[in-house]
N, C-alpha and C positions, 0 to 999 in steps of 0.2 A: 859394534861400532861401524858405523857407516866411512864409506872412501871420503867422502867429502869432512865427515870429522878427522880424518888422519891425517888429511893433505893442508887440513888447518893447522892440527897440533906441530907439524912437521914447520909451516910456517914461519909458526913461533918460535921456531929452536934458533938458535946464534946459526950463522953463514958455517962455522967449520963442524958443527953438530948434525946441521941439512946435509954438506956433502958425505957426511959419515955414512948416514941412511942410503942414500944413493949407492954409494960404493956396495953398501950388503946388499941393497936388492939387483946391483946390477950381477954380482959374485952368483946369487942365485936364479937367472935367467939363460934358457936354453939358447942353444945357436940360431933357432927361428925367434924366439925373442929379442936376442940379439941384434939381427939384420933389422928386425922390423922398430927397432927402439933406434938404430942406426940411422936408418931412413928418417927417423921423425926429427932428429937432433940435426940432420943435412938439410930439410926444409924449416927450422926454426932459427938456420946460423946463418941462410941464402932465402930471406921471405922475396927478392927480387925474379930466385928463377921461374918460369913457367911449372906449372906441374906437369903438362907436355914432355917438359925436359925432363925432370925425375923419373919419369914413366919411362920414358926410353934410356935412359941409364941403366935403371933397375932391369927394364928386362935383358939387356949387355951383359949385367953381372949376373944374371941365372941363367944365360944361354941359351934365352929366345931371341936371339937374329941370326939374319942370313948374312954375310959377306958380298960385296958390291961382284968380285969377282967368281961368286959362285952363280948369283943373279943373271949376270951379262953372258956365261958361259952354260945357262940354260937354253937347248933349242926347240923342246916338245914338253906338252903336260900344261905348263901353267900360259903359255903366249909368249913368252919370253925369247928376244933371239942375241947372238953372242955381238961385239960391236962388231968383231970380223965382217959377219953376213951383213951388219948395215952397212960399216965403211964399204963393201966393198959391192952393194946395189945399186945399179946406176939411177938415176933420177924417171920417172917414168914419162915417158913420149920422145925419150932421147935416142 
């Protein structure tokens, strides 16, 4: 049986028979399942946000960013200088 015949049969079932199947296959879905079924049900409840925006949530919640204050408080490596050293560079020709 093909996915597209199941997603039909499942159609057909009364509203509290549908949510029944959900509930077993969510019981049966791992924690990366999980998150990523998580993610799809946050852009199908908010079709208004950017995907931009989800993208940078998501990577929040798996602890890909930097802090504004670890950024400003870098002085070597990336270019980056702390705001101390800007506030406190005088203007040039002055």
């Amino acid at each position: 049986m093909s996915a597209a015949e199941v997603i039909a049969q499942i159609a057909d079932l009364p509203v509290a028979e549908r949510v029944e199947v959900v509930e077993g296959i969510i019981r049966h879905m791992s924690p990366d399942q999980l998150k990523r079924f998580d993610r799809f049900i946050r852009r199908l409840t908010h079709p208004d946000v950017p995907e931009e925006i989800w993208e940078g949530y998501e990577d929040y919640e798996d602890g890909r960013f930097v802090d504004a204050e670890t950024i400003l408080s870098e002085q070597n490596g990336v270019g980056f200088v702390s705001m101390e050293t800007v506030v406190k560079e005088e203007p040039p020709g002055e």
